[in-house]
mmCIF entry with sequence, helices, sheets and N, C-alpha, C, O atoms, coordinates in Angstrom:
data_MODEL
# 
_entry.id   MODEL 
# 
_entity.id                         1 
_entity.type                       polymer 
_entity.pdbx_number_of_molecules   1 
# 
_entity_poly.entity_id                      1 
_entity_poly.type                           'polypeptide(L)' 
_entity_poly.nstd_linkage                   no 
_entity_poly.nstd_monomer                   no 
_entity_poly.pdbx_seq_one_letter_code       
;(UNK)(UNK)(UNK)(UNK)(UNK)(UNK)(UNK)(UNK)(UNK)(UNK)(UNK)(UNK)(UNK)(UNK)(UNK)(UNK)
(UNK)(UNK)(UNK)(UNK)(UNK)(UNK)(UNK)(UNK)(UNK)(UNK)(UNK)(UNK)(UNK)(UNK)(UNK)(UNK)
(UNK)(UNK)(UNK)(UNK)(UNK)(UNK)(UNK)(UNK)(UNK)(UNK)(UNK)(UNK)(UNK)
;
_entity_poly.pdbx_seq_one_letter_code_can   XXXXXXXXXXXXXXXXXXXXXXXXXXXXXXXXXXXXXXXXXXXXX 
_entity_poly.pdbx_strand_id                 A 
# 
loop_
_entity_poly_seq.entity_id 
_entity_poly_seq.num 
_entity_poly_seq.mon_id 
_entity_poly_seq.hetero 
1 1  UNK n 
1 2  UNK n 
1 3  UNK n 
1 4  UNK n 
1 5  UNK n 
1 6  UNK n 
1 7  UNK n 
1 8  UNK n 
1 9  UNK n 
1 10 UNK n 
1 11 UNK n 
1 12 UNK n 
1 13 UNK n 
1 14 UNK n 
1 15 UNK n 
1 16 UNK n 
1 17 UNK n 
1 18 UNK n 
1 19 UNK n 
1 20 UNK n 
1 21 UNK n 
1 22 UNK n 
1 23 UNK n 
1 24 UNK n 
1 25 UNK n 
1 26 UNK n 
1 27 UNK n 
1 28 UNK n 
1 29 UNK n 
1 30 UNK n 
1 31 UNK n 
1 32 UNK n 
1 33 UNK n 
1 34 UNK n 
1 35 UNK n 
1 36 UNK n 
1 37 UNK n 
1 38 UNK n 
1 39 UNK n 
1 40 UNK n 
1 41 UNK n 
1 42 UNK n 
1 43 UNK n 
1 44 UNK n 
1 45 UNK n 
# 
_struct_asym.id          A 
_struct_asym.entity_id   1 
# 
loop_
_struct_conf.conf_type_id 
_struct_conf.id 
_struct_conf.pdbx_PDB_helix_id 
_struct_conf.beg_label_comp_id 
_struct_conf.beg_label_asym_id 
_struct_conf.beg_label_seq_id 
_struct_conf.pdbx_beg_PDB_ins_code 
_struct_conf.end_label_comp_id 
_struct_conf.end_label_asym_id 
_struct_conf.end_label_seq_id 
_struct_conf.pdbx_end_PDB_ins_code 
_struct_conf.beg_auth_comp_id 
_struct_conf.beg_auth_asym_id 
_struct_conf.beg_auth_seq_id 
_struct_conf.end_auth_comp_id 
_struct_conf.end_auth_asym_id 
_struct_conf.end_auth_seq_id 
_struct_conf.pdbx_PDB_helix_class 
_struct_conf.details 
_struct_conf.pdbx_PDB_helix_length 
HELX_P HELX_P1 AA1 UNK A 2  ? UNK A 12 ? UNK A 2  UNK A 12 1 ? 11 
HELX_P HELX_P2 AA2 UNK A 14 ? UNK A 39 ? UNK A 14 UNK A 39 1 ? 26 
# 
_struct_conf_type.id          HELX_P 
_struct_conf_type.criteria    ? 
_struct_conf_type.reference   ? 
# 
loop_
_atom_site.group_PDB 
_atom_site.id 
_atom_site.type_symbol 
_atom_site.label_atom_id 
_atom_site.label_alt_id 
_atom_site.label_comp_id 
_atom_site.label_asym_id 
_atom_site.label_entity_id 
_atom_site.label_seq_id 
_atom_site.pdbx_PDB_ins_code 
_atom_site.Cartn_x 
_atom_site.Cartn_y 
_atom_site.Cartn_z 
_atom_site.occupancy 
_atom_site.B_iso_or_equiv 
_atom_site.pdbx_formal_charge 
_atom_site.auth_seq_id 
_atom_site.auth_comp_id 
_atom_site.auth_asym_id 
_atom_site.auth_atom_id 
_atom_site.pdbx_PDB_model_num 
ATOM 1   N N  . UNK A 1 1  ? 172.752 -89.470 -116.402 1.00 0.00 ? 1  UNK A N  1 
ATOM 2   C CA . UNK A 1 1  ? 173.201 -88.723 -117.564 1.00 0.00 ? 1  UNK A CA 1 
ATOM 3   C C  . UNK A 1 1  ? 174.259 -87.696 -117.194 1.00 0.00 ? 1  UNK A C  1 
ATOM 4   O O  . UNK A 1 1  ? 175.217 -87.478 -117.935 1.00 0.00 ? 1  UNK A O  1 
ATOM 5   N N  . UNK A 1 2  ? 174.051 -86.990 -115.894 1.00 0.00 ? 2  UNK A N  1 
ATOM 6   C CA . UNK A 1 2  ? 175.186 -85.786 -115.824 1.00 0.00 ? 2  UNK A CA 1 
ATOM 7   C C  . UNK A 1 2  ? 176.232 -86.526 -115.442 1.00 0.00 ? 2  UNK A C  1 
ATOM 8   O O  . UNK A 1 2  ? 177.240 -85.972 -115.880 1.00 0.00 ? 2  UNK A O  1 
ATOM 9   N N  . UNK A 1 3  ? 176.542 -87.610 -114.780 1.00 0.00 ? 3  UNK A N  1 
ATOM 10  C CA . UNK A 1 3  ? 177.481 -88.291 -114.227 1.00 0.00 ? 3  UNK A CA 1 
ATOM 11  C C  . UNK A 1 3  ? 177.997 -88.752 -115.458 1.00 0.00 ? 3  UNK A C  1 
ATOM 12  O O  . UNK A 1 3  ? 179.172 -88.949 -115.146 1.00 0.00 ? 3  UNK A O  1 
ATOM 13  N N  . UNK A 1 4  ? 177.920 -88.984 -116.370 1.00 0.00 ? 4  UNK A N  1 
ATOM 14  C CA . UNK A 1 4  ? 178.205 -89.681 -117.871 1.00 0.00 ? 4  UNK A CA 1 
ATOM 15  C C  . UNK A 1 4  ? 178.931 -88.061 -118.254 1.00 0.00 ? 4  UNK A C  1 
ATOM 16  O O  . UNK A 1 4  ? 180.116 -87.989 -118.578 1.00 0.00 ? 4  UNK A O  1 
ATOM 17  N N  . UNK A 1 5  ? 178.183 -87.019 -118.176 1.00 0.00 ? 5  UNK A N  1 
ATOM 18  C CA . UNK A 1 5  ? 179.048 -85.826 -118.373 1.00 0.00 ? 5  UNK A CA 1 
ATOM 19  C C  . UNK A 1 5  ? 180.193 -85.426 -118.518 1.00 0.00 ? 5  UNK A C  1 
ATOM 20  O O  . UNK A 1 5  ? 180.990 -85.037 -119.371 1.00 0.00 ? 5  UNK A O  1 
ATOM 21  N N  . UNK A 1 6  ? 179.964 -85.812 -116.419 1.00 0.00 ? 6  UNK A N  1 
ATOM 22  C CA . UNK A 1 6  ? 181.005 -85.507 -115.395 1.00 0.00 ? 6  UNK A CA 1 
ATOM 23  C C  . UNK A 1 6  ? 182.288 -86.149 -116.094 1.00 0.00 ? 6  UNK A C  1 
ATOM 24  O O  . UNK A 1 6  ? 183.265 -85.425 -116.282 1.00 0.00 ? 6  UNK A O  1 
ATOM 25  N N  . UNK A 1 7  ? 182.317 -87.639 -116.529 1.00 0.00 ? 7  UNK A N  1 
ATOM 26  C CA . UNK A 1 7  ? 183.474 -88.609 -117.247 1.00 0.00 ? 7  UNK A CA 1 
ATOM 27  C C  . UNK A 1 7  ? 183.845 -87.567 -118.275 1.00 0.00 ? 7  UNK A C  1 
ATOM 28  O O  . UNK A 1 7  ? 184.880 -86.903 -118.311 1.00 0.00 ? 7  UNK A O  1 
ATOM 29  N N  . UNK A 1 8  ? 183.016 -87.546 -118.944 1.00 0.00 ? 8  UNK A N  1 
ATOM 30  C CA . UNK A 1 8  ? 183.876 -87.031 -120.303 1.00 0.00 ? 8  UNK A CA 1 
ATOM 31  C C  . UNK A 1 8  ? 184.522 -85.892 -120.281 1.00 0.00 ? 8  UNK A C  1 
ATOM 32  O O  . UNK A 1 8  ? 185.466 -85.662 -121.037 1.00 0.00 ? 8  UNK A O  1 
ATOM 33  N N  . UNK A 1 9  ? 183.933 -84.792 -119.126 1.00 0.00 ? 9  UNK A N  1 
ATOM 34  C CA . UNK A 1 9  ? 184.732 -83.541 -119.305 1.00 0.00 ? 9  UNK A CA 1 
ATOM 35  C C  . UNK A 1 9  ? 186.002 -83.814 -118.381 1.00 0.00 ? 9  UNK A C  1 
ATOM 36  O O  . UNK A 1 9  ? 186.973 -83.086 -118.583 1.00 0.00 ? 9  UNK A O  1 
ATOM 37  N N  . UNK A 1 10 ? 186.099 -84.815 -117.360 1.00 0.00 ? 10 UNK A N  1 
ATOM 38  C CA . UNK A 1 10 ? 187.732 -85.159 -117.038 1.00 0.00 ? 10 UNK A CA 1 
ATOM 39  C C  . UNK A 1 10 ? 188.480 -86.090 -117.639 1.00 0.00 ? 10 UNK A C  1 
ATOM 40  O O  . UNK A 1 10 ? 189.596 -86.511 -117.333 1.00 0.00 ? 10 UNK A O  1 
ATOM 41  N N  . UNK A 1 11 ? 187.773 -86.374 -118.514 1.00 0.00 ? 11 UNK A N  1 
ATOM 42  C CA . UNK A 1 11 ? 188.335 -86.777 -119.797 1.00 0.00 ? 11 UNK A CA 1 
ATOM 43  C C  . UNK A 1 11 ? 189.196 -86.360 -120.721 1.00 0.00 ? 11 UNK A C  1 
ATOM 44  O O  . UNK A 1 11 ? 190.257 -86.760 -121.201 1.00 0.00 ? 11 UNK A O  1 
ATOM 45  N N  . UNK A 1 12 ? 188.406 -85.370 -120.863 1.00 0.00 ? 12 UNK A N  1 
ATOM 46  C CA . UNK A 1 12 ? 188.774 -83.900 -121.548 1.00 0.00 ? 12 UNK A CA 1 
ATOM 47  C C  . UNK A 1 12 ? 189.685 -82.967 -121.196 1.00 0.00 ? 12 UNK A C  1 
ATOM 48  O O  . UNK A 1 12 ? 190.356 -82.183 -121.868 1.00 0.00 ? 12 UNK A O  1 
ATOM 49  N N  . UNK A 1 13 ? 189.614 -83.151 -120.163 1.00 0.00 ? 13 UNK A N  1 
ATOM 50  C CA . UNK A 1 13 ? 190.634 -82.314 -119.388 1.00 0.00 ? 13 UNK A CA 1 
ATOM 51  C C  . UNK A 1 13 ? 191.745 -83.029 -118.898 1.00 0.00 ? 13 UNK A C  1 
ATOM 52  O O  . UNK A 1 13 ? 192.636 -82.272 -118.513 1.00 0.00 ? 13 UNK A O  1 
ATOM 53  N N  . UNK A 1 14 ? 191.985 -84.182 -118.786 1.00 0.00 ? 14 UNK A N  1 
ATOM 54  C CA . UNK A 1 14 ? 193.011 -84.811 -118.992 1.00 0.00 ? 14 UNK A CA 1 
ATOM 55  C C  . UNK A 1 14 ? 194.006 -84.939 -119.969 1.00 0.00 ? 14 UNK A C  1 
ATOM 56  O O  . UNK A 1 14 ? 195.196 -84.754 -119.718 1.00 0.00 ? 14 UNK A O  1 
ATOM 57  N N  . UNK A 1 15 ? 193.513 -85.289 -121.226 1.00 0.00 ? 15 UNK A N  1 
ATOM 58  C CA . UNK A 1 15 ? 193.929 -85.374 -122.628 1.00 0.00 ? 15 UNK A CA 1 
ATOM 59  C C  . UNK A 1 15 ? 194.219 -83.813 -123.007 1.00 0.00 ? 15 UNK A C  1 
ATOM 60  O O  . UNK A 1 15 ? 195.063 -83.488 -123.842 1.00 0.00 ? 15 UNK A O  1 
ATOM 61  N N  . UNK A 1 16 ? 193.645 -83.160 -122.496 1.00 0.00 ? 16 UNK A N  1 
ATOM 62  C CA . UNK A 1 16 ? 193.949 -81.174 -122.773 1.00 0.00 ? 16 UNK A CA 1 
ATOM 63  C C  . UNK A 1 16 ? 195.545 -80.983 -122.438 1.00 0.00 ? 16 UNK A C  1 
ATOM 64  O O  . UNK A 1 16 ? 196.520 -80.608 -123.089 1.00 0.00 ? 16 UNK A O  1 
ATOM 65  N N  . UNK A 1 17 ? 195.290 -81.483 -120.935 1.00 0.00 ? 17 UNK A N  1 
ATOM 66  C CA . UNK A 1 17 ? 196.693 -80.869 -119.819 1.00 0.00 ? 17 UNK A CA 1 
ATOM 67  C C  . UNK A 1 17 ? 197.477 -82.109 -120.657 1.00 0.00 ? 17 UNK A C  1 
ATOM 68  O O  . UNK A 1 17 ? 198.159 -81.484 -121.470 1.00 0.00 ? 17 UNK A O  1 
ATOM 69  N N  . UNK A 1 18 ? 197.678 -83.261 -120.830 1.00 0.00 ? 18 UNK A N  1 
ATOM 70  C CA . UNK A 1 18 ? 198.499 -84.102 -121.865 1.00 0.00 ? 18 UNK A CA 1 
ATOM 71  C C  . UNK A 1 18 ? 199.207 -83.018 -123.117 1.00 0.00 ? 18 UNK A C  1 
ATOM 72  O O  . UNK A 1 18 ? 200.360 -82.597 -123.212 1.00 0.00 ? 18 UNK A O  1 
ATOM 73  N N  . UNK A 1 19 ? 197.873 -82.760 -124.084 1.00 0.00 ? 19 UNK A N  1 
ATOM 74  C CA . UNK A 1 19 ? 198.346 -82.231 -125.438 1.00 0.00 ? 19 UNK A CA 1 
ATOM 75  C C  . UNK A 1 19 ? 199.175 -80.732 -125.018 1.00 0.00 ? 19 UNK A C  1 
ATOM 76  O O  . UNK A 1 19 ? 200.082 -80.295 -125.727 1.00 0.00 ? 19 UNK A O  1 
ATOM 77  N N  . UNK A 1 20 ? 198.655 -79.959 -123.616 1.00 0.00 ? 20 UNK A N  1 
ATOM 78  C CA . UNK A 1 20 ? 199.597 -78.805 -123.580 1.00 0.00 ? 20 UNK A CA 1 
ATOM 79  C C  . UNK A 1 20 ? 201.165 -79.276 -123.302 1.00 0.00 ? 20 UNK A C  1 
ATOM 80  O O  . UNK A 1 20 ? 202.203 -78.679 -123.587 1.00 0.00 ? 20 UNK A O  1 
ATOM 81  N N  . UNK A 1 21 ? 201.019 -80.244 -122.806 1.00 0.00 ? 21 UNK A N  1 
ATOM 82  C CA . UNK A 1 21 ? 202.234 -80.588 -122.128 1.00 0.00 ? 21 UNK A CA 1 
ATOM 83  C C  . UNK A 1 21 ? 203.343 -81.226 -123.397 1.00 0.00 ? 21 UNK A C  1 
ATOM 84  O O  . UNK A 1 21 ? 204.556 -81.352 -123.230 1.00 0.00 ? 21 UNK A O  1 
ATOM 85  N N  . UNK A 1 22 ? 202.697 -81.529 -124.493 1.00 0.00 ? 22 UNK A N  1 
ATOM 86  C CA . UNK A 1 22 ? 203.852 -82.106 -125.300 1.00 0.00 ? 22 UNK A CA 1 
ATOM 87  C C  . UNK A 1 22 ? 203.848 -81.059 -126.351 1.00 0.00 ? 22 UNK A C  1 
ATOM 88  O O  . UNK A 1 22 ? 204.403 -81.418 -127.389 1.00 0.00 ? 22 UNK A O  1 
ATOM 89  N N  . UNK A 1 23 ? 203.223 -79.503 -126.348 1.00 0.00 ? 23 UNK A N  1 
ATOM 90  C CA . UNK A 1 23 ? 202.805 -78.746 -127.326 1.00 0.00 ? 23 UNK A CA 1 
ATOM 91  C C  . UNK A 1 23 ? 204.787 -78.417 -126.962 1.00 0.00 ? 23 UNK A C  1 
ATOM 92  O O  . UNK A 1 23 ? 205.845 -78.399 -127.591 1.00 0.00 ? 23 UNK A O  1 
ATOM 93  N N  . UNK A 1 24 ? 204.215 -78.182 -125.343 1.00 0.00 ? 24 UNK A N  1 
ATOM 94  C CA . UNK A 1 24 ? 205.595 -77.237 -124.607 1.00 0.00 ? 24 UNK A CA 1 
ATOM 95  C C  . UNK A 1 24 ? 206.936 -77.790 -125.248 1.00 0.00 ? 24 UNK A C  1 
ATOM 96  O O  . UNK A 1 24 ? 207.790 -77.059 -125.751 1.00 0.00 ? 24 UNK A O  1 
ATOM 97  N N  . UNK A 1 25 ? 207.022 -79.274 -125.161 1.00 0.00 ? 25 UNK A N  1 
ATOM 98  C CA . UNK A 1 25 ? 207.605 -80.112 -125.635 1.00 0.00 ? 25 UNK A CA 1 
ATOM 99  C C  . UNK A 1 25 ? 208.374 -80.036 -126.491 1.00 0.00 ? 25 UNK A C  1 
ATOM 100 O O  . UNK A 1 25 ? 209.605 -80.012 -126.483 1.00 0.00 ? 25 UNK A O  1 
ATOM 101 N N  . UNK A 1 26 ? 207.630 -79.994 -127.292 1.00 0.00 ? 26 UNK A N  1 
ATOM 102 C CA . UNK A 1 26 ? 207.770 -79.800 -128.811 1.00 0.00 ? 26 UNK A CA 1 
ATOM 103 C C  . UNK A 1 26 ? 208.103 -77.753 -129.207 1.00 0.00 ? 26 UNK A C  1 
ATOM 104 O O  . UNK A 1 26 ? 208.822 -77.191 -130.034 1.00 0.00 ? 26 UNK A O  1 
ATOM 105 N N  . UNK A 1 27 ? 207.500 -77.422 -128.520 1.00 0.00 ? 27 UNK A N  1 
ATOM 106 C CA . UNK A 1 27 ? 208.294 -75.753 -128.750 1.00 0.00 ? 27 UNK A CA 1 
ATOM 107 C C  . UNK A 1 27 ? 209.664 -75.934 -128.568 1.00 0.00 ? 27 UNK A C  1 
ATOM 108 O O  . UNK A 1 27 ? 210.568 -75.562 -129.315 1.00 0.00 ? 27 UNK A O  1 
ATOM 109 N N  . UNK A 1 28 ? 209.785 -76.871 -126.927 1.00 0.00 ? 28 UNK A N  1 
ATOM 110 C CA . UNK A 1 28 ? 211.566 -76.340 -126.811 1.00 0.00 ? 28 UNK A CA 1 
ATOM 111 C C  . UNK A 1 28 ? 212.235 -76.873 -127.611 1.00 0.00 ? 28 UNK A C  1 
ATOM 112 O O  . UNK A 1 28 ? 213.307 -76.399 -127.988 1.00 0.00 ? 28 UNK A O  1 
ATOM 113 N N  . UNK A 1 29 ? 211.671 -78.137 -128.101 1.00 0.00 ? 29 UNK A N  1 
ATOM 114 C CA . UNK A 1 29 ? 212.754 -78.805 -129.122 1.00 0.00 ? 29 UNK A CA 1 
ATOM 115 C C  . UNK A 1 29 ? 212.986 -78.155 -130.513 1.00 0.00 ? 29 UNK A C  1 
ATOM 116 O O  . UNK A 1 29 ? 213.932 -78.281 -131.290 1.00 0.00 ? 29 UNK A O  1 
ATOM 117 N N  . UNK A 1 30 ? 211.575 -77.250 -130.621 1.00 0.00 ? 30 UNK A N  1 
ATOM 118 C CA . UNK A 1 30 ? 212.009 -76.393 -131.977 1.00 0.00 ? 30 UNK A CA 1 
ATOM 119 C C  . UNK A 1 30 ? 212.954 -75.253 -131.715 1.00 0.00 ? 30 UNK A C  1 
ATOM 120 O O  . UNK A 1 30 ? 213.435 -74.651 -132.674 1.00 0.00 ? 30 UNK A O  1 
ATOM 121 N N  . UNK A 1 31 ? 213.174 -75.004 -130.796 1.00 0.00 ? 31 UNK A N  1 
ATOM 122 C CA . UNK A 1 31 ? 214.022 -73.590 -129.854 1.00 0.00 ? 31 UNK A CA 1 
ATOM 123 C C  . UNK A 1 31 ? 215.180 -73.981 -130.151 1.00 0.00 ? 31 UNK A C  1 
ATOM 124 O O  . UNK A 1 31 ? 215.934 -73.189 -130.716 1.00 0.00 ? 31 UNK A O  1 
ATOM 125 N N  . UNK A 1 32 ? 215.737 -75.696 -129.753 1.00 0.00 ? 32 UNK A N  1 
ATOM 126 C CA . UNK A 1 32 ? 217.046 -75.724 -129.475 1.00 0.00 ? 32 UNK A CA 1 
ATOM 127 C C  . UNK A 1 32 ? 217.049 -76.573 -130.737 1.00 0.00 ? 32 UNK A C  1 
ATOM 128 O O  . UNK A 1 32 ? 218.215 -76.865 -131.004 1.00 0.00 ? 32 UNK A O  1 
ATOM 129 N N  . UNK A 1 33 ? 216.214 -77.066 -131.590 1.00 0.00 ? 33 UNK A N  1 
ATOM 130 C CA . UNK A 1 33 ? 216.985 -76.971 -133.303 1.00 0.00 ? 33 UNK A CA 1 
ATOM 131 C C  . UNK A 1 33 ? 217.270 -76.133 -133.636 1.00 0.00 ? 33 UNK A C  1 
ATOM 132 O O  . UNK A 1 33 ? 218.485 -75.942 -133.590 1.00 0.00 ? 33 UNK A O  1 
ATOM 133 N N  . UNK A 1 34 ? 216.467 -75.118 -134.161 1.00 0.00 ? 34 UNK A N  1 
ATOM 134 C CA . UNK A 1 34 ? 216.833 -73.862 -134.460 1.00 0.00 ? 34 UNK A CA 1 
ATOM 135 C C  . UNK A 1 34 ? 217.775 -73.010 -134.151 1.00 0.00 ? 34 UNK A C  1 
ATOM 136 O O  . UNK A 1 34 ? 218.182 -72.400 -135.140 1.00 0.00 ? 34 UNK A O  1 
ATOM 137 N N  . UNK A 1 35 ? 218.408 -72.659 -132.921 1.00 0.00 ? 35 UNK A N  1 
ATOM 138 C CA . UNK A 1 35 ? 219.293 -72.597 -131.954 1.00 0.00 ? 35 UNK A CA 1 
ATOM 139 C C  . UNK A 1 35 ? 221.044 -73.454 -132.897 1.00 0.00 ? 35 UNK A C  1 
ATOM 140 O O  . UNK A 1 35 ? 222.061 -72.993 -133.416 1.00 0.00 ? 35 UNK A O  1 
ATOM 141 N N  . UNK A 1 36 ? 220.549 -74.660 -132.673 1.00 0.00 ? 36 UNK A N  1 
ATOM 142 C CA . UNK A 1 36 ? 221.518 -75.414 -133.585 1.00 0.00 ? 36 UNK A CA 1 
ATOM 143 C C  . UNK A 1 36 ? 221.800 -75.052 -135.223 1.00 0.00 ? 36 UNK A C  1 
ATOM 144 O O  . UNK A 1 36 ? 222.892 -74.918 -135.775 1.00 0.00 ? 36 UNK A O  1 
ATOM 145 N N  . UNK A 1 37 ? 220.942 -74.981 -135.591 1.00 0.00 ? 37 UNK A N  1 
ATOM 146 C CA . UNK A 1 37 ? 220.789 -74.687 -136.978 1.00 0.00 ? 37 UNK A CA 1 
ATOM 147 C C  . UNK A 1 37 ? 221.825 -72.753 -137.163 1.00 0.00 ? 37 UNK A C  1 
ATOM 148 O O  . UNK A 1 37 ? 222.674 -72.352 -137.959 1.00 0.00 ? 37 UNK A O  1 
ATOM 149 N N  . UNK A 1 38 ? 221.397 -72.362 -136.440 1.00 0.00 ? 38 UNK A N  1 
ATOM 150 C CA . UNK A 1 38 ? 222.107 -70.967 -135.882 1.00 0.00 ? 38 UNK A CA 1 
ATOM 151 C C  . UNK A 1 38 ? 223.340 -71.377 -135.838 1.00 0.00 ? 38 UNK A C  1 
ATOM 152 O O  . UNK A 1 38 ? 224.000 -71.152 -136.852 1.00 0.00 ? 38 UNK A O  1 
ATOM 153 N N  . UNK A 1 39 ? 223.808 -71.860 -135.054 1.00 0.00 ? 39 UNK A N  1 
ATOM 154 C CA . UNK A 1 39 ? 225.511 -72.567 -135.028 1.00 0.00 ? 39 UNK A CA 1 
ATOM 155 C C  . UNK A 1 39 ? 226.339 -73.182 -135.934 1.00 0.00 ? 39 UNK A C  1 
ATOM 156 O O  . UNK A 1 39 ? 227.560 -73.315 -135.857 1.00 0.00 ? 39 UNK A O  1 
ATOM 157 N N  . UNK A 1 40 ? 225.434 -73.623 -136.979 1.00 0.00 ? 40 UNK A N  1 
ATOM 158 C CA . UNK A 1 40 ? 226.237 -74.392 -138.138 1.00 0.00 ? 40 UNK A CA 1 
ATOM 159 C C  . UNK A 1 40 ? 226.455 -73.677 -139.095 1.00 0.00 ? 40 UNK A C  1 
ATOM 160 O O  . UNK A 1 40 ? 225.786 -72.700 -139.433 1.00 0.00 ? 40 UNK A O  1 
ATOM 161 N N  . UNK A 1 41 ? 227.481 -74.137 -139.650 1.00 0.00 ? 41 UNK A N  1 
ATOM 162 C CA . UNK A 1 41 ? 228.164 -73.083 -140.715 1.00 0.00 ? 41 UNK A CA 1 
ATOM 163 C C  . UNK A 1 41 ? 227.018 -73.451 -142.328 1.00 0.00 ? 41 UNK A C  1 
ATOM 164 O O  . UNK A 1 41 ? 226.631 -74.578 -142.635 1.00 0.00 ? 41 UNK A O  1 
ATOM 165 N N  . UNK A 1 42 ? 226.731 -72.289 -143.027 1.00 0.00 ? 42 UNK A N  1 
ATOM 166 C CA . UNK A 1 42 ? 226.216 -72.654 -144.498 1.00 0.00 ? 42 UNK A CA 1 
ATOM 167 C C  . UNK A 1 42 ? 226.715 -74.425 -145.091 1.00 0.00 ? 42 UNK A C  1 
ATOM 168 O O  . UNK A 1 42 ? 226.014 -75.289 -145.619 1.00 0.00 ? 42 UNK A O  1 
ATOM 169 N N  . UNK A 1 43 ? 227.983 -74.436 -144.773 1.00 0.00 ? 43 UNK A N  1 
ATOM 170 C CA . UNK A 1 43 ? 228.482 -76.036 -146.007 1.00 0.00 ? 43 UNK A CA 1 
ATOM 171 C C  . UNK A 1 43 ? 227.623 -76.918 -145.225 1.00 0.00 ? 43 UNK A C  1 
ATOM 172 O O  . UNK A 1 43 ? 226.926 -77.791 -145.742 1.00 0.00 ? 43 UNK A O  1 
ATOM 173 N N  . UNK A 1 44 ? 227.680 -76.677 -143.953 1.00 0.00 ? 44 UNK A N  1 
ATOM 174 C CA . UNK A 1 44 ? 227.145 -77.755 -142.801 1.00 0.00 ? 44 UNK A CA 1 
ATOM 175 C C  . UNK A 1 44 ? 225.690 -77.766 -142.739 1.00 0.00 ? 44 UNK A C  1 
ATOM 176 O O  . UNK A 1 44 ? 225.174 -78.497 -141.893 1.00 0.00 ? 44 UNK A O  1 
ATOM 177 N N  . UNK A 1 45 ? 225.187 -77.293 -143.256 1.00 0.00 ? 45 UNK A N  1 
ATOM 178 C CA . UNK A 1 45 ? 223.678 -77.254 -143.401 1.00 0.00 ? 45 UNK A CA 1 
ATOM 179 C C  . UNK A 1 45 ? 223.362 -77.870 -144.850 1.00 0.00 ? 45 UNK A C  1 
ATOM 180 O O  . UNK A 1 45 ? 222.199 -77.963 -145.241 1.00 0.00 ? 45 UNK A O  1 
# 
């Protein structure tokens, strides 16, 4: 039974360090839209 545990919480912790990793991802890409969106003129938006 604890060995059945053991799986799921590096399981868990796999799929964790995954979802932080595309959170990051996904921040910078909102950074450098936004960023862009900053650069374009009003007509251009």
């Amino acid at each position: 039974m604890s060995e059945n545990k053991l799986r799921n919480r590096d399981t868990i912790e796999v799929e964790l360090k995954k979802t932080k990793a595309e959170l990051t991802i996904a921040k910078h890409r909102e950074t450098k839209l936004r960023n862009q969106i900053k650069g374009m003129t009003e007509k251009e938006r």
